[in-house]
MDTraj code that builds the backbone (N, CA, C; nanometers):
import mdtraj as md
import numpy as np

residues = "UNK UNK UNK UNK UNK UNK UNK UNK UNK UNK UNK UNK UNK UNK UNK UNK UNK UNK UNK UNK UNK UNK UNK UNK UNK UNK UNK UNK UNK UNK UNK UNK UNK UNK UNK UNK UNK UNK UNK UNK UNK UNK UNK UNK UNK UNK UNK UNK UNK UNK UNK UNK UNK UNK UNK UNK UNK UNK UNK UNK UNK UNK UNK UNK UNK UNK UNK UNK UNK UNK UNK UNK UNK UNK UNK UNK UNK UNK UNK UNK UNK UNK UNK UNK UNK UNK UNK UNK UNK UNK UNK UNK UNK UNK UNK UNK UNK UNK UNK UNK UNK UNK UNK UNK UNK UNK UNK UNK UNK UNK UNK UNK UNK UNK UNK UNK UNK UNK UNK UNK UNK UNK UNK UNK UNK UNK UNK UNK UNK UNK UNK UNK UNK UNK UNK UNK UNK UNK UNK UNK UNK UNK UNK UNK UNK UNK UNK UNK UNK UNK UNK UNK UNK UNK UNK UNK UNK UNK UNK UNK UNK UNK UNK UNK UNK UNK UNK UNK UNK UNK UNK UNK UNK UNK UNK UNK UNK UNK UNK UNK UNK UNK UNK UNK UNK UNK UNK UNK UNK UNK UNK UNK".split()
xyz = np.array([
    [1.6087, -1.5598, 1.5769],
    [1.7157, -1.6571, 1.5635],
    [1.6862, -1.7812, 1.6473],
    [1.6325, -1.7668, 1.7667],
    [1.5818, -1.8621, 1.8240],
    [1.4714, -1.9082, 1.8091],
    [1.4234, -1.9188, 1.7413],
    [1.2554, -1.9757, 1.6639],
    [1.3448, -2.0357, 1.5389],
    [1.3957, -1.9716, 1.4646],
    [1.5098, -2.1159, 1.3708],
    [1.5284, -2.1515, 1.3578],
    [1.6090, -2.1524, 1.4954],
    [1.6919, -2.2781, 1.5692],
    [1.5935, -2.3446, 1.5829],
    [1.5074, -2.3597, 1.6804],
    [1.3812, -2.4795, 1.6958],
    [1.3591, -2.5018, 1.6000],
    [1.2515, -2.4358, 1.4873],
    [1.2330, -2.5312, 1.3964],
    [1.3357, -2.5761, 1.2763],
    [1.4878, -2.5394, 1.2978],
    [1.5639, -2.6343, 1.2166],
    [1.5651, -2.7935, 1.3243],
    [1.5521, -2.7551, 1.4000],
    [1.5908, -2.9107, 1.5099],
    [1.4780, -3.0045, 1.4965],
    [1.3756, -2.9469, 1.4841],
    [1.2545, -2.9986, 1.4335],
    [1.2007, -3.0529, 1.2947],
    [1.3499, -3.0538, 1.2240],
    [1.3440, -3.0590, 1.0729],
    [1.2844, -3.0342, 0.9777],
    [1.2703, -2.9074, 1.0148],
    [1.1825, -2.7941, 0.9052],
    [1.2850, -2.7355, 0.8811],
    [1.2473, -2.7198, 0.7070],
    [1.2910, -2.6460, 0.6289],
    [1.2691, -2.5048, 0.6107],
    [1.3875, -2.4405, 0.5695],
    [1.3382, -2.2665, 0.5912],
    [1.2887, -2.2468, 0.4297],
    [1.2074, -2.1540, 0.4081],
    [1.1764, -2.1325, 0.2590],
    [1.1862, -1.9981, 0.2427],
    [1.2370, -1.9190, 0.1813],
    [1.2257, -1.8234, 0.1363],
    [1.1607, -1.7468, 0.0579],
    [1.0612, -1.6557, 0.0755],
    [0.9352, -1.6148, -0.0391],
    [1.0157, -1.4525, -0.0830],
    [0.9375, -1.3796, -0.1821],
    [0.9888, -1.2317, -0.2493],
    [1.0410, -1.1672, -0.0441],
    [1.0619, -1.1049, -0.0753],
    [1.0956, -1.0331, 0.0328],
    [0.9970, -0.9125, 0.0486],
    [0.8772, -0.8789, 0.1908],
    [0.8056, -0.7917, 0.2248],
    [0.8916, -0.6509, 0.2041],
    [0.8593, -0.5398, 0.1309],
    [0.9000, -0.4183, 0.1642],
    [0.8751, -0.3474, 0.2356],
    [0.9115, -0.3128, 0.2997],
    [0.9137, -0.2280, 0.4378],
    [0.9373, -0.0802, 0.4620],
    [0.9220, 0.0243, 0.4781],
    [0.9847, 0.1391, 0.4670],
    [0.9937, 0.1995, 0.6573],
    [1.1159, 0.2043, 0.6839],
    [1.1236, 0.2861, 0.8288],
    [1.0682, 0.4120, 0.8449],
    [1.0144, 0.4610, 0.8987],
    [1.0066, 0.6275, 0.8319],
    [1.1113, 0.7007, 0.9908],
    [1.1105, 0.7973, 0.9201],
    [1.2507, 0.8747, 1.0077],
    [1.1475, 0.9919, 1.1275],
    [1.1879, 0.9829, 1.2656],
    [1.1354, 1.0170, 1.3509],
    [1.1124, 1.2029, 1.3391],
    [1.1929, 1.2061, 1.2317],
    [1.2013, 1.3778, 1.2206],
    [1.1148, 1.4560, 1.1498],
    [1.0504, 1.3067, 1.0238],
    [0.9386, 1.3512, 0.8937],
    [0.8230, 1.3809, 0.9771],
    [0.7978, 1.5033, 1.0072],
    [0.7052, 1.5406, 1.0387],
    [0.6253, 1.5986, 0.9221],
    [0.5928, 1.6063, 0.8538],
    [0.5630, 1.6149, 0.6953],
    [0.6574, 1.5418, 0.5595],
    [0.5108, 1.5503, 0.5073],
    [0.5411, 1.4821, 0.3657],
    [0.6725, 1.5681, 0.2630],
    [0.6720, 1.7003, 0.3183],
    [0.8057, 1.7850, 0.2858],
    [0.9107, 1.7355, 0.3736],
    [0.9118, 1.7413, 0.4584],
    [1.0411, 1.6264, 0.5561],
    [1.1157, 1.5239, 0.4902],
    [1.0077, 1.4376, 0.4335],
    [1.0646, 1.3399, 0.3638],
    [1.1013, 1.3691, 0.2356],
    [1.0275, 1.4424, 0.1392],
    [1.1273, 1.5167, 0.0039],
    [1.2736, 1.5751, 0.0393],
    [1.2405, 1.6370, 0.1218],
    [1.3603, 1.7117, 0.1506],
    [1.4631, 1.6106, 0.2120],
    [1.4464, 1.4940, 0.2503],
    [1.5378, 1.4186, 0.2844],
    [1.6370, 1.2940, 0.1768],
    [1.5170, 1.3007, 0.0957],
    [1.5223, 1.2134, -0.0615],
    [1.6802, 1.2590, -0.1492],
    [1.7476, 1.2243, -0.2193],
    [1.8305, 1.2476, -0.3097],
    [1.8011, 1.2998, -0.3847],
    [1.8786, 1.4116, -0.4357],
    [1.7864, 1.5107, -0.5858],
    [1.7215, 1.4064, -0.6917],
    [1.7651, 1.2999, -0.6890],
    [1.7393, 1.2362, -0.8648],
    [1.6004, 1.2032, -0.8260],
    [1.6237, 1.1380, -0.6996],
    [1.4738, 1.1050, -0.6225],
    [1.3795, 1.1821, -0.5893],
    [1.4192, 1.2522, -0.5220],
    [1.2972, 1.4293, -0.5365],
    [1.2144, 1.4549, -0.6684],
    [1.3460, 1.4981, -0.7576],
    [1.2516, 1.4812, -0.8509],
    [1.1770, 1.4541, -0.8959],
    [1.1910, 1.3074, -0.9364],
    [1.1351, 1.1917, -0.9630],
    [0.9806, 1.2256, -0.9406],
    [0.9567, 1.2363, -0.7572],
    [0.8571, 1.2214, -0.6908],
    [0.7972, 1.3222, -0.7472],
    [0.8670, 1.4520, -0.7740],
    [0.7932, 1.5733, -0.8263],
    [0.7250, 1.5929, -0.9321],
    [0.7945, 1.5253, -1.0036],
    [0.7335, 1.4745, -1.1563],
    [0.6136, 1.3749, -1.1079],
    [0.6259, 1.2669, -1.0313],
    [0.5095, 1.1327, -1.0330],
    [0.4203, 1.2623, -0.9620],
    [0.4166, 1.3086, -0.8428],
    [0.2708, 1.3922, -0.8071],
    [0.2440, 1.5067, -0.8743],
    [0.3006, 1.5628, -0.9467],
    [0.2393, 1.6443, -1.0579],
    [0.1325, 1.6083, -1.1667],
    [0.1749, 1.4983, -1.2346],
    [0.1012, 1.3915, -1.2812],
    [-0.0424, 1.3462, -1.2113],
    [-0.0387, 1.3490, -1.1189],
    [-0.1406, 1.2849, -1.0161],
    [-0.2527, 1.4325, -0.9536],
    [-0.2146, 1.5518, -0.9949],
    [-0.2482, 1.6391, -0.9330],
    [-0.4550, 1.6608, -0.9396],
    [-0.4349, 1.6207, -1.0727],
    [-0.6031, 1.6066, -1.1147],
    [-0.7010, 1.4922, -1.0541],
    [-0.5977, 1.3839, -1.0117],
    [-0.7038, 1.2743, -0.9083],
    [-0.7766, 1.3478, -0.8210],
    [-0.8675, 1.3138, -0.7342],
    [-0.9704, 1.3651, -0.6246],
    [-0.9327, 1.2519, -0.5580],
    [-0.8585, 1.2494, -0.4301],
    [-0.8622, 1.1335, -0.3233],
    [-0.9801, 1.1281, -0.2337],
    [-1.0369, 1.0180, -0.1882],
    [-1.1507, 1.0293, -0.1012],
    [-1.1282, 0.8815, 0.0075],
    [-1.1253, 0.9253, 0.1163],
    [-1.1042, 0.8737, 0.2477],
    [-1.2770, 0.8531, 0.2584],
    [-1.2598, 0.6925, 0.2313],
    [-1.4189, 0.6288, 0.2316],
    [-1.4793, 0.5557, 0.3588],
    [-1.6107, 0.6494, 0.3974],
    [-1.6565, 0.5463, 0.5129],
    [-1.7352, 0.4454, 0.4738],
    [-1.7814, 0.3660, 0.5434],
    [-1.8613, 0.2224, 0.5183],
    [-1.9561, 0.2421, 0.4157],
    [-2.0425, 0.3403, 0.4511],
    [-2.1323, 0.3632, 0.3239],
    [-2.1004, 0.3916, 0.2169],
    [-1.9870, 0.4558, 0.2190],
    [-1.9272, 0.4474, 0.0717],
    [-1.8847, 0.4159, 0.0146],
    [-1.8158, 0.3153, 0.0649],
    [-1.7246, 0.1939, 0.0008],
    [-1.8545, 0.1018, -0.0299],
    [-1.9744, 0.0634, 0.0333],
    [-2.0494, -0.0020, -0.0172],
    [-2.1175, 0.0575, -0.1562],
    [-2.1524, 0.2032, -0.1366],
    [-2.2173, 0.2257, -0.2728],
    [-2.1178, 0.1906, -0.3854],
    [-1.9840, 0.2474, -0.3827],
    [-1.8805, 0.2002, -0.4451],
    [-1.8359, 0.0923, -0.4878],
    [-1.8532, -0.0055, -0.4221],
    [-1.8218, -0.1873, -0.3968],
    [-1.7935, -0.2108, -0.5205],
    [-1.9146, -0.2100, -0.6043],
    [-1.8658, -0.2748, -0.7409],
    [-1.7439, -0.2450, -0.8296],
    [-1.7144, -0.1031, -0.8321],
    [-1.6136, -0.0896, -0.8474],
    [-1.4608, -0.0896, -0.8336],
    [-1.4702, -0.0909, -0.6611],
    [-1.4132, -0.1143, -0.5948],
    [-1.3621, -0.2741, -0.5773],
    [-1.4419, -0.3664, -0.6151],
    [-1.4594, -0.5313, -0.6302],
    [-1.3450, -0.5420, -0.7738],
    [-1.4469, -0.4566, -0.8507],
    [-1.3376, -0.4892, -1.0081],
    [-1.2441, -0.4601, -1.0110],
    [-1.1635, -0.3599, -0.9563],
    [-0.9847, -0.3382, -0.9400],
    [-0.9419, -0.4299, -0.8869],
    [-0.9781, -0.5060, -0.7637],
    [-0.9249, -0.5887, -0.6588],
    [-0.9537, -0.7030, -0.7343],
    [-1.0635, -0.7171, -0.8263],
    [-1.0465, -0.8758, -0.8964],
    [-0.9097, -0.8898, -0.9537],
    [-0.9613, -0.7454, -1.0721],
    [-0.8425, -0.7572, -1.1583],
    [-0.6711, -0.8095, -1.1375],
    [-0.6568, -0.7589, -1.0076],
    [-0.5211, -0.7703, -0.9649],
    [-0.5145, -0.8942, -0.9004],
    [-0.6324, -0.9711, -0.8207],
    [-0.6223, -1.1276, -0.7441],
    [-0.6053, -1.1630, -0.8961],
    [-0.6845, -1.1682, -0.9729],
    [-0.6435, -1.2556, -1.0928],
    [-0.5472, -1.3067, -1.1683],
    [-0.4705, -1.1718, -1.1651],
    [-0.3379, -1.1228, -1.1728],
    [-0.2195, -1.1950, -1.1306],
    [-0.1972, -1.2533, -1.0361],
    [-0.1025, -1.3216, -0.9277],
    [-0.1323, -1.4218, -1.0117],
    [-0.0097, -1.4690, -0.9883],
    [0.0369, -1.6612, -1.0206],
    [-0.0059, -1.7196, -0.8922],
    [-0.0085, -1.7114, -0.7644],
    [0.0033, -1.7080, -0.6459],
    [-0.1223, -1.6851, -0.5481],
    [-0.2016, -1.6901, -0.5371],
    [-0.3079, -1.6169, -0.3963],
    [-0.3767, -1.6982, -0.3288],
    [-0.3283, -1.7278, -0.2020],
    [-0.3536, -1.7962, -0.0825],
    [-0.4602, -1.7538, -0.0786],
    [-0.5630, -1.6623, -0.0957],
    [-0.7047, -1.6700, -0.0385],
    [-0.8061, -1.5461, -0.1647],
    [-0.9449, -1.5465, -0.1366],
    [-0.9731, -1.4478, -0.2366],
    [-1.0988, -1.3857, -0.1535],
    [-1.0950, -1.2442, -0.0908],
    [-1.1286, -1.1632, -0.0176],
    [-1.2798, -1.1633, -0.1015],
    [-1.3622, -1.1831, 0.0029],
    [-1.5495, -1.1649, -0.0454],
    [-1.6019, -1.0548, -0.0772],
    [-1.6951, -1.0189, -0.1892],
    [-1.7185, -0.8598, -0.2450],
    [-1.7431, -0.8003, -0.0943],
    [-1.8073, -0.7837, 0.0117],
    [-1.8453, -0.7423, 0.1022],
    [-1.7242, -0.6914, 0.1950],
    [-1.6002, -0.7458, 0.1727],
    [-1.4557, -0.7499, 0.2289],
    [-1.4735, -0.6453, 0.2768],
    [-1.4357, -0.5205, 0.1921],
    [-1.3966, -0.3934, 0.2424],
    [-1.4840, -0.3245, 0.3337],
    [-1.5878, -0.3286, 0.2878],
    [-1.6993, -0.2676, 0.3570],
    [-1.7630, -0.3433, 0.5570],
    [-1.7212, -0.4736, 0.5474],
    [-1.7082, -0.5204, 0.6862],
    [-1.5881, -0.4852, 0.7398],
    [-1.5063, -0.5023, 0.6751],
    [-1.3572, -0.4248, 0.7588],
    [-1.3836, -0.3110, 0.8136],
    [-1.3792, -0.2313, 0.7366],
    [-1.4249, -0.0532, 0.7782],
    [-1.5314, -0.0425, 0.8677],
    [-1.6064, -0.1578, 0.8949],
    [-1.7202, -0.1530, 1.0147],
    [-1.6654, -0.1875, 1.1321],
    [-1.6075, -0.3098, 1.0782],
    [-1.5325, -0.3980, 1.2427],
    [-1.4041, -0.2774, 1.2924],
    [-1.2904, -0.2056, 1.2030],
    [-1.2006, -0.1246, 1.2302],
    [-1.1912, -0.0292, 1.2866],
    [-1.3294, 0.0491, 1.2522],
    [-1.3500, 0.2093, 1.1956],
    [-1.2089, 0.2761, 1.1228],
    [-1.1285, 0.3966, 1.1868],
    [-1.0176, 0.4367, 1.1451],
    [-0.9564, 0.4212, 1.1388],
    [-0.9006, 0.2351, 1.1845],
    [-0.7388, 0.2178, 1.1912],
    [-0.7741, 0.1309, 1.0332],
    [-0.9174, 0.1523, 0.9989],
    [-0.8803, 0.0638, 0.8298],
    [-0.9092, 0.1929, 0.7667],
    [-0.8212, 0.2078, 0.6582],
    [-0.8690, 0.3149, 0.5560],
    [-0.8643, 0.2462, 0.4255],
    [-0.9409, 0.3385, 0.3556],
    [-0.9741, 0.2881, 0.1897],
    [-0.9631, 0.4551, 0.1519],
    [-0.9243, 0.4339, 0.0626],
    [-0.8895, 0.6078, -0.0068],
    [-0.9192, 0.5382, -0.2138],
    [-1.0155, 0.6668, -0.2194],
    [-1.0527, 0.6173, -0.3548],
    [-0.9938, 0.7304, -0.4789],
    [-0.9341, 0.6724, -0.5477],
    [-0.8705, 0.7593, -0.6443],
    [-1.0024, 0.7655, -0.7946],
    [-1.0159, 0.9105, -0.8097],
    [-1.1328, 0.9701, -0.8962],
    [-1.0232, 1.0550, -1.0408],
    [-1.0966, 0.9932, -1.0885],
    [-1.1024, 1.1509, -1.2526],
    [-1.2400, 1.2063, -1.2881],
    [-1.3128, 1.3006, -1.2816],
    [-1.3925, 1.3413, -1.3649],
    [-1.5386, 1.2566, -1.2615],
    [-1.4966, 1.2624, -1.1532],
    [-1.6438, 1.2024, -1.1053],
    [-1.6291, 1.0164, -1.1583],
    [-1.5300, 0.9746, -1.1736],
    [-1.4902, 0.7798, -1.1892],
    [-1.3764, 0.7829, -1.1010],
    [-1.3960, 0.6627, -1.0287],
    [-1.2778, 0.5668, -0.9717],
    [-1.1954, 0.5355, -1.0822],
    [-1.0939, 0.5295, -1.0584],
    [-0.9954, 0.4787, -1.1143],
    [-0.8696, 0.4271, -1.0210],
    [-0.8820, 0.4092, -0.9392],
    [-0.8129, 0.3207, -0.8241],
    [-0.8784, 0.3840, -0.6743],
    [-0.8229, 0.2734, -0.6021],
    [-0.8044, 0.3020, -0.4686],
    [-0.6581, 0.2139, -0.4000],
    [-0.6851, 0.2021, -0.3033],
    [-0.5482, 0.1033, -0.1954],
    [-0.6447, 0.1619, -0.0340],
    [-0.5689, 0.0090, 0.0283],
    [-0.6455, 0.0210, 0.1674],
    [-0.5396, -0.0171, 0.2558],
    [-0.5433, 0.0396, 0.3684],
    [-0.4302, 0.0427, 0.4859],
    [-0.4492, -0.0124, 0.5703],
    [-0.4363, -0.0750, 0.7106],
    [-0.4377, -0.0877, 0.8159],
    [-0.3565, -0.0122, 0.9119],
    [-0.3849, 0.0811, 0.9906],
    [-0.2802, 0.2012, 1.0523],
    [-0.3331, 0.1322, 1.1969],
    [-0.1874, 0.1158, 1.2503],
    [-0.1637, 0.1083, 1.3926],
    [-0.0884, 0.2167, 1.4608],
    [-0.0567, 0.1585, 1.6172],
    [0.0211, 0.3165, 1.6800],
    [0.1534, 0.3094, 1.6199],
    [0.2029, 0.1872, 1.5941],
    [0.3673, 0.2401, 1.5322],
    [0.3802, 0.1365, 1.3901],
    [0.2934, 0.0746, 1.3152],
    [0.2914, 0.0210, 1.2010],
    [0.2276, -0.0004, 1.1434],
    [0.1759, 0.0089, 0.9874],
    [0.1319, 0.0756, 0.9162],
    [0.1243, -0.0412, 0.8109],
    [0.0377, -0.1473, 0.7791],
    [0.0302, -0.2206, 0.6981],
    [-0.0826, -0.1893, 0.5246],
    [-0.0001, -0.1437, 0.4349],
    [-0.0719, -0.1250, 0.3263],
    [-0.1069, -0.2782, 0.2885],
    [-0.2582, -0.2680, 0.2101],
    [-0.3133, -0.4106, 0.2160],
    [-0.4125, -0.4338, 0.0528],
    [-0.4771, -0.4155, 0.0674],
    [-0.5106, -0.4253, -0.1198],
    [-0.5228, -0.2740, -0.1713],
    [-0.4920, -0.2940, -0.3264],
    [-0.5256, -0.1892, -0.3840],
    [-0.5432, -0.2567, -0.5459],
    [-0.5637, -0.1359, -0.6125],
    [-0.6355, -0.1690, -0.7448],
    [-0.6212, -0.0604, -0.8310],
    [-0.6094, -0.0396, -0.9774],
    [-0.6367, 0.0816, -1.0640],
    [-0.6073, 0.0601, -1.1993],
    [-0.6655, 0.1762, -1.2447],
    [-0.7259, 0.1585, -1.4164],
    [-0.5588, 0.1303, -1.4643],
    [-0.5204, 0.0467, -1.5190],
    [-0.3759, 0.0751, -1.5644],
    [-0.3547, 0.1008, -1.7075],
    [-0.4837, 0.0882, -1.7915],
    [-0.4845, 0.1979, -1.9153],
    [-0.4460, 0.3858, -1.8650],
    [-0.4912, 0.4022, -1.7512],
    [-0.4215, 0.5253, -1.7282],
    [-0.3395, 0.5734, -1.6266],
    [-0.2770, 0.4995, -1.6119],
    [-0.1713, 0.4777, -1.5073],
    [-0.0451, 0.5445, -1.5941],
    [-0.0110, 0.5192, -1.7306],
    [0.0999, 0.6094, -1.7447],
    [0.0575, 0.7388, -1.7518],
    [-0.0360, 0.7903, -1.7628],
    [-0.0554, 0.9612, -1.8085],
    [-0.0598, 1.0089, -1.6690],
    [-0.1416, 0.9270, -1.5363],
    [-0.1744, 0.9704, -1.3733],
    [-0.0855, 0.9430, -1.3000],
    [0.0039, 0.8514, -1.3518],
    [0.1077, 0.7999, -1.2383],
    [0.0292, 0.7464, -1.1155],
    [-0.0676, 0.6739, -1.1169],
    [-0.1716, 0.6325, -1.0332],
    [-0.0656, 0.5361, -0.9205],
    [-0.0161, 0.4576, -0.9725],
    [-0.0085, 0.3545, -0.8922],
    [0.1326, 0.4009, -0.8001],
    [0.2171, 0.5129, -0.8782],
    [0.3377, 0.6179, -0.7780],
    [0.2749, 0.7326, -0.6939],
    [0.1818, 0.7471, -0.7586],
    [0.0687, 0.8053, -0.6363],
    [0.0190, 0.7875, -0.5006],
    [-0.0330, 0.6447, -0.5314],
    [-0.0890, 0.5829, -0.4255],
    [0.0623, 0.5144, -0.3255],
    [0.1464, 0.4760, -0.3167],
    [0.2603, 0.4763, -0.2839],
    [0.2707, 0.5953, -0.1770],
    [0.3121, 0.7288, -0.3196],
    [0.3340, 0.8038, -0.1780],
    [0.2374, 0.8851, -0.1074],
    [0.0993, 0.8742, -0.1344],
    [0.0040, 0.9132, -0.0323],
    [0.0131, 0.7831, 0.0852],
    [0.0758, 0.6803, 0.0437],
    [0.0748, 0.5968, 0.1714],
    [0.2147, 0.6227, 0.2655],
    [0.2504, 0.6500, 0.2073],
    [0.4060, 0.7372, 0.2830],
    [0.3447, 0.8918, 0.3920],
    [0.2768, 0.9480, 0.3216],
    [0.2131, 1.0684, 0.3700],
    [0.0783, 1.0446, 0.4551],
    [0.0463, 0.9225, 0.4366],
    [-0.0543, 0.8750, 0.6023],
    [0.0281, 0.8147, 0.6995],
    [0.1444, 0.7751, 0.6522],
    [0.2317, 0.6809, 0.7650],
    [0.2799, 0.8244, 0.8714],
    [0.3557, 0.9000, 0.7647],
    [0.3980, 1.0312, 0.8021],
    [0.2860, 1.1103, 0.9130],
    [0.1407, 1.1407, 0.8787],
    [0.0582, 1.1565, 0.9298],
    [0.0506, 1.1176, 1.0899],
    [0.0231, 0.9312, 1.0549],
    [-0.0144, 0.8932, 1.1813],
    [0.1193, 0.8876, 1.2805],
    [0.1891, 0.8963, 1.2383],
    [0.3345, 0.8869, 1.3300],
    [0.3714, 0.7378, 1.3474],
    [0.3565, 0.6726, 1.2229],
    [0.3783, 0.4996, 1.2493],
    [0.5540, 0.5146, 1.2291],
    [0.6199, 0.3961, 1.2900],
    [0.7603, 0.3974, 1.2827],
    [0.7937, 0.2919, 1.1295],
    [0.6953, 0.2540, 1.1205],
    [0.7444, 0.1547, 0.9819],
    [0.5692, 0.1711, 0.8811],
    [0.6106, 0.0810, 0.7468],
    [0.5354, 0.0759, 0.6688],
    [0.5347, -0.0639, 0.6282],
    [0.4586, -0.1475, 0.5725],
    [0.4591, -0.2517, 0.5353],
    [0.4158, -0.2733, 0.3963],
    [0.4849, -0.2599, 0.2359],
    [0.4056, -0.2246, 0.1255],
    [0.3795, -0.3774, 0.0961],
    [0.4257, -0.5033, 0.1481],
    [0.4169, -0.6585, 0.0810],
    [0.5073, -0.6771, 0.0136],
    [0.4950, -0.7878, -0.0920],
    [0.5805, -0.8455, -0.1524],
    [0.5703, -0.8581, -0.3002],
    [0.4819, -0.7513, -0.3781],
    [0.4488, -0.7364, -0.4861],
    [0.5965, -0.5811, -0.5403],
    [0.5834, -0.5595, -0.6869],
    [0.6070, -0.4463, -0.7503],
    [0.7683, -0.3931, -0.6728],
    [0.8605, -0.4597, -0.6561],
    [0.9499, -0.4916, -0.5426],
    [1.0413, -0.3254, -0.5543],
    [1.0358, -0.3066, -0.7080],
    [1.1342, -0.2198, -0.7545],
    [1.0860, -0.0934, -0.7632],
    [0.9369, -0.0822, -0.8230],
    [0.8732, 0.0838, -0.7739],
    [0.8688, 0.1060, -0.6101],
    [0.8073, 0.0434, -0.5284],
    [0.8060, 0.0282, -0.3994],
    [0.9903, 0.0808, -0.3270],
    [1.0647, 0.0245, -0.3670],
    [1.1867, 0.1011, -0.3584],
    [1.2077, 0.1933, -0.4241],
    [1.1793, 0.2937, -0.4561],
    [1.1422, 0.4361, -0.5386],
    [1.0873, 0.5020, -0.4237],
    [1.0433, 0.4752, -0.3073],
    [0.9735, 0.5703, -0.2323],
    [1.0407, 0.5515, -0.1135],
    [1.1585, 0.4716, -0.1591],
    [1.2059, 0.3934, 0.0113],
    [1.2340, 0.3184, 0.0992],
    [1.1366, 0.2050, 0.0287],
    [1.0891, 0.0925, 0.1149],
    [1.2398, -0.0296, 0.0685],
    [1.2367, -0.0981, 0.1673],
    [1.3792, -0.1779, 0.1623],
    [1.2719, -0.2901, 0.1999],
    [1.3428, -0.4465, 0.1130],
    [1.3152, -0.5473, 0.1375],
    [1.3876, -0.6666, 0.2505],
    [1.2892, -0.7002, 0.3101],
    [1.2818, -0.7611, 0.4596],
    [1.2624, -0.9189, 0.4015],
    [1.3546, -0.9823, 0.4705],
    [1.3411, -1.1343, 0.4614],
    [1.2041, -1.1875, 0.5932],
    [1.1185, -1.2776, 0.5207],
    [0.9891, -1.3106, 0.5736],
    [1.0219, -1.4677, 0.5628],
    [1.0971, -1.5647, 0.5947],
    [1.0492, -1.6801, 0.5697],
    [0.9866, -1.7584, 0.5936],
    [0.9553, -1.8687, 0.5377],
    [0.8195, -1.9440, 0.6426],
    [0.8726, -2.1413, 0.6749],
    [0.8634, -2.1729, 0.7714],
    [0.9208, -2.2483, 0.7663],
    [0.8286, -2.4472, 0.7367],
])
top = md.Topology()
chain = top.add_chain()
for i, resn in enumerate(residues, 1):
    res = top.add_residue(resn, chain, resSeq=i)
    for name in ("N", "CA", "C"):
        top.add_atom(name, md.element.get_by_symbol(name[0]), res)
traj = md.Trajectory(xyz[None], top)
C-alpha cells in the first residue's frame, strides 16, 4: 500500500494485468491424499477421474543431460505455446532449460511427461524453502483430451509443492479457470 502511494504521487498509473494464480497450500497436507481429502466431493472426483486418465504417462524428473538429449523436443512444446500468446515479453533460448538445471541444480525441476517411450509434455518449476514458482510447460494437445495431460501436470505440481513443504504455489497468469480446479485463487499483480 505504501509503494502505491509513492508511485501514485509520482504520477504513475496503476495497470492491471490477468491476475497470477496462486495456490496456499494448507500446513496439514502432508500428502497428496491430505489434499484430496480436503477437496469437495464434486472436486475429488473430478481429480479422480483427471489422474486416472493420466495413469499410463511415465513422469521423469530430468537432469541436465537429459533435458539436453531431450531439448529438441522439449524446445517444440515450449515453442508451440510462446507462439501461442498474443503477448510475450521475452523468448527463452533452445539451451534455456538445460543451463538452468546447471546454474540451479534441484531447486529447478523439469519433469517430462512420456507415452510409449515419446514426450508428450513436460512443465518446469522453480522450488524454494516456502514458494514454489511453476514456470514453462508444454504438451501434445492432440492428446490431451484422452491423458488429461495438462490436469495432470497441475496436480503433480500441487504434489511437489506438497512434497517440498512450500507455503504457496505460483501457477501465472495463463488457463485462469483450470488452474482454479486444483485451487489456485487469483492474486492481483499490478504494474505500475
Amino acid at each position: 500500500a505504501v509503494a502505491e502511494t509513492l508511485f501514485k504521487q509520482g504520477a504513475y498509473r496503476k495497470i492491471s494485468f490477468q491476475p497470477n494464480m496462486v495456490m496456499h497450500l494448507q500446513p496439514e497436507w502432508l500428502s497428496f491424499d491430505d489434499y484430496l481429502s480436503a477437496m469437495s466431493s464434486k472436486y475429488r472426483v473430478r481429480a479422480k477421474r483427471v489422474l486416472k486418465k493420466g495413469t499410463e504417462m511415465e513422469r521423469k524428473d530430468l537432469e541436465a543431460a537429459a533435458i539436453e538429449q531431450q531439448l529438441s523436443a522439449i524446445y517444440a512444446f515450449y515453442a508451440e505455446v510462446a507462439d501461442s500468446m498474443d503477448f510475450n515479453l521475452l523468448s527463452a533460448p533452445p539451451r534455456y532449460f538445460t543451463e538452468l538445471k546447471k546454474q540451479m541444480g534441484n531447486r529447478f525441476r523439469l519433469i517430462a511427461y512420456c507415452l510409449n517411450g515419446q514426450m508428450v509434455g513436460f512443465i518446469t518449476a522453480i522450488v524454494g524453502k516456502q514458494h514454489m514458482e511453476v514456470h514453462f510447460t508444454g504438451y501434445n494437445h492432440q492428446l490431451n483430451r484422452d491423458y488429461a495431460i495438462y490436469s495432470n501436470i497441475l496436480y503433480d505440481m500441487v504434489k511437489l509443492g506438497i512434497e517440498n513443504r512450500v507455503q504457496t504455489i505460483s501457477f501465472g497468469r495463463t488457463a485462469l479457470e483450470i488452474k482454479s480446479t486444483v485451487g489456485a485463487t487469483g492474486e492481483d499483480m499490478p504494474a505500475f
